[in-house]
C-alpha positions in Angstrom: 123.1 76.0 52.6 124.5 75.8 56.4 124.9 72.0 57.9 121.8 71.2 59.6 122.5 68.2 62.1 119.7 65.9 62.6 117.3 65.9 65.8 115.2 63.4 67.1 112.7 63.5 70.3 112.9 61.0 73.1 110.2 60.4 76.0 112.0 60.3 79.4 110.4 58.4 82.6 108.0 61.3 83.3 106.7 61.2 79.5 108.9 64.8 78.5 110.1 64.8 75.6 113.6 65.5 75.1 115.6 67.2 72.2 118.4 64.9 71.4 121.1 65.2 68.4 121.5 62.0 66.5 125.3 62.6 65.4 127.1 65.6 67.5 130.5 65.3 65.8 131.4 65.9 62.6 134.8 66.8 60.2 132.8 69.8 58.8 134.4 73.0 59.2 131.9 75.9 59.4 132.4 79.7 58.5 130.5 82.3 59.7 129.4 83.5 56.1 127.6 79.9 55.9 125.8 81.1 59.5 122.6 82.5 59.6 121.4 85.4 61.5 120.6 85.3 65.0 117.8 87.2 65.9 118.2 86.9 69.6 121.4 85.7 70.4 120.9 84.7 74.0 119.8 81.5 73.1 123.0 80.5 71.2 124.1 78.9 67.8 122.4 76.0 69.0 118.7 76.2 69.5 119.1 78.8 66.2 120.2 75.2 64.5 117.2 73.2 66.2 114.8 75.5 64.8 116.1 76.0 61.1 116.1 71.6 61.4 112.8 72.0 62.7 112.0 74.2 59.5 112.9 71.9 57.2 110.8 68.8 58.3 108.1 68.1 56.5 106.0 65.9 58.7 103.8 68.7 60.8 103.0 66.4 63.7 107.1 65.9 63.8 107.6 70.0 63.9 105.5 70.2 66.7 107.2 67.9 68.7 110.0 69.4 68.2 108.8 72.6 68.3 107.4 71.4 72.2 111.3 69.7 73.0 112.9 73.1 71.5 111.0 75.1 74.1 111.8 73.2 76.6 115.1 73.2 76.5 115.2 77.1 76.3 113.2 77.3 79.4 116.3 75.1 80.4 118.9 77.6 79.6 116.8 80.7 81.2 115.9 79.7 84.2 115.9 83.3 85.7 112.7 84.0 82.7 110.4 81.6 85.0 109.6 84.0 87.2 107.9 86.4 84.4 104.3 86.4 84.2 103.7 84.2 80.9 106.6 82.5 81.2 105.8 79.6 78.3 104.0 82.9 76.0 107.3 84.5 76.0 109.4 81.4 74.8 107.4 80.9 72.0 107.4 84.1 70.6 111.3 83.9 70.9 110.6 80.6 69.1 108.9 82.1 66.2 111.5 85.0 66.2 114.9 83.3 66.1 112.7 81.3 62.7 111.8 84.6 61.0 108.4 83.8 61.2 109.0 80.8 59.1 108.2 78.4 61.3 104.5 76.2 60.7 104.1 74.8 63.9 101.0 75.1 66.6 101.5 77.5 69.0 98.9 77.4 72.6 99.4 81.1 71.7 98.6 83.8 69.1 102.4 83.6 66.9 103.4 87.2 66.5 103.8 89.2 63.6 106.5 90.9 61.5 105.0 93.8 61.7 104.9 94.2 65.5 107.8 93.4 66.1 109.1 95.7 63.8 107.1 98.7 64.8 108.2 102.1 65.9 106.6 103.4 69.2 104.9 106.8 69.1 106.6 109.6 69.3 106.4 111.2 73.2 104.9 114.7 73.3 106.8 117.1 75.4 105.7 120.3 77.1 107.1 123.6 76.1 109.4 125.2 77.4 108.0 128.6 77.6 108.1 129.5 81.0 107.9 133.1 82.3 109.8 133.0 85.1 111.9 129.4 85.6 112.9 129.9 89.0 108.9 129.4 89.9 108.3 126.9 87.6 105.4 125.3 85.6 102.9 124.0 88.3 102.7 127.2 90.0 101.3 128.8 87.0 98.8 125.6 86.6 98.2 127.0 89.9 97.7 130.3 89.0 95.1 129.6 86.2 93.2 127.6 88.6 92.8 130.5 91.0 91.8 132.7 88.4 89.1 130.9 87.1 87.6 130.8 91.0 85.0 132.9 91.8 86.0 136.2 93.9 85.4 136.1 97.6 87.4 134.7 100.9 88.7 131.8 99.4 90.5 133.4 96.5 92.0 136.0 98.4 93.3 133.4 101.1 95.0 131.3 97.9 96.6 134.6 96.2 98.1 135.2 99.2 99.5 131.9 99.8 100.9 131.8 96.1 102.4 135.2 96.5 104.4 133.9 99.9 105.2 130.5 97.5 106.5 133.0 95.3 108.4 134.4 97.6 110.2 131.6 99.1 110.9 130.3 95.6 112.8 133.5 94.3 114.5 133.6 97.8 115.6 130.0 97.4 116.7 131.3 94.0 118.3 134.1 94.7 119.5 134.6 98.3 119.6 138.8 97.7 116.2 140.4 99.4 112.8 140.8 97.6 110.1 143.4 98.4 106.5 142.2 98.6 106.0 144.8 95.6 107.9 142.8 93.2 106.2 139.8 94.1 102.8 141.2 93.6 104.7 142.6 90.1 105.4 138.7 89.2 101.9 137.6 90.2 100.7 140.2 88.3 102.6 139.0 84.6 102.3 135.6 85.6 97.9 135.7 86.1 97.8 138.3 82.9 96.6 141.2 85.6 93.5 138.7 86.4 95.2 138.1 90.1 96.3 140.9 92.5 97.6 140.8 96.1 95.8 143.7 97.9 98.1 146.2 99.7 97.0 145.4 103.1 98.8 142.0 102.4 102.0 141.1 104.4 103.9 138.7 103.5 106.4 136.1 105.3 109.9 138.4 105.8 112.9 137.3 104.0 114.7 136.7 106.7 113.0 134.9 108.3 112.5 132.7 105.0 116.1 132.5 104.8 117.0 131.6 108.6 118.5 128.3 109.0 116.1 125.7 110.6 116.8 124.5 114.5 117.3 120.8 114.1 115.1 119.2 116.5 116.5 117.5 119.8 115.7 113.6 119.7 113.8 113.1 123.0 115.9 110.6 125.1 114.1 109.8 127.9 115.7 108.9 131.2 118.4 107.4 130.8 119.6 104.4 133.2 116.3 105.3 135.2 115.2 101.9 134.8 118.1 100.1 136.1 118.2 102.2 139.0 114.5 101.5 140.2 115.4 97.8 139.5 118.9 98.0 141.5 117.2 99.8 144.4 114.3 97.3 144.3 116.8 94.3 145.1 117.9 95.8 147.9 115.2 96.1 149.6 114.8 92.8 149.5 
């Protein structure tokens, strides 16, 4: 049975109560086998001794006292959790933690369970990795099974061309070596299961102009010093 030192509450001038221990000192040598577990160690070897005292009182109205001074001093010793929405909710579920869910007290909130606590999130689905061609990616064949479900006319034809030229930029960006507009209309052809084609009269964006380099763009200036000189030649003329 570990030493349990005995706690008593006090009211202080603005009616708090405080947690205060009726004989700190003692001879008693304690080992850790005589410890019991911490279930959240933040809190330290003390407030786990407060509660297992608070456990062990028979008087309800007294556990709740003490249950009220305990919380307060963790609030004490966290000041940092204060600025968490439900700030008070959270201590006490520490509360009822750090007891093993042995502790008969009232709670303002619902007291947790075991069982939540100890419960294994769901496993996260993930896609599949089978992907025709990886240097184009996944989305562009979402894409692609959009536009084939569209109905044939203008609007089709203008987004088959713009996903053969994004095709085209992505293999390029890919693989620097040159790509004919046949080979494209080849890959948009196994990607759409021969439901999209690019018609022949189709040209699409060169290669090298796909792989120039981009011009970086001059930051406008302005006139430098041109105001000071209008202000300098306005002084004197006077």
């Amino acid at each position: 049975m570990p030493y349990l030192p005995h706690y008593y509450t006090t009211e202080n001038t603005s009616g708090k109560e405080n947690l205060t221990i009726d004989n700190p000192i003692t001879n008693r040598m304690e080992y850790n086998s005589e410890r019991s577990k911490m279930n959240i160690s933040e809190y330290g070897r003390n407030i786990q001794k407060m509660i297992e005292y608070i456990i062990s009182v028979d008087d309800r109205e007294k556990r709740n006292k003490l249950a009220r001074a305990t919380i307060n001093v963790m609030g004490q010793l966290n000041p940092h959790l204060r600025d968490v929405n439900d700030f008070k909710h959270k201590l006490w579920d520490h509360l009822f933690i750090m007891s093993d869910f042995r502790l008969d007290v009232d709670s303002p909130y619902p007291v947790p369970s075991r069982e939540i606590l100890t419960r294994k999130p769901e496993p996260l689905e993930y896609a599949s990795n089978n992907v025709t061609f990886k240097h184009y990616g996944r989305h562009i064949e979402r894409i692609i099974e959009k536009a084939c479900e569209m109905e044939e006319g203008e609007v089709k034809d203008t987004l088959i061309e713009l996903i053969a030229n994004h095709l085209k930029k992505s293999y390029l960006t890919w693989s620097r070596d040159s790509v004919t507009d046949e080979e494209i209309a080849g890959h948009l052809s196994k990607l759409s299961n021969g439901r999209l084609k690019l018609q022949d009269n189709i040209k699409l964006s060169e290669s090298t102009e796909i792989l120039a380099p981009k011009a970086k763009k001059r930051k406008y200036q302005g006139n430098r010093g041109g105001g000071n000189r209008n202000h300098n030649k306005g002084r004197k003329n006077q």
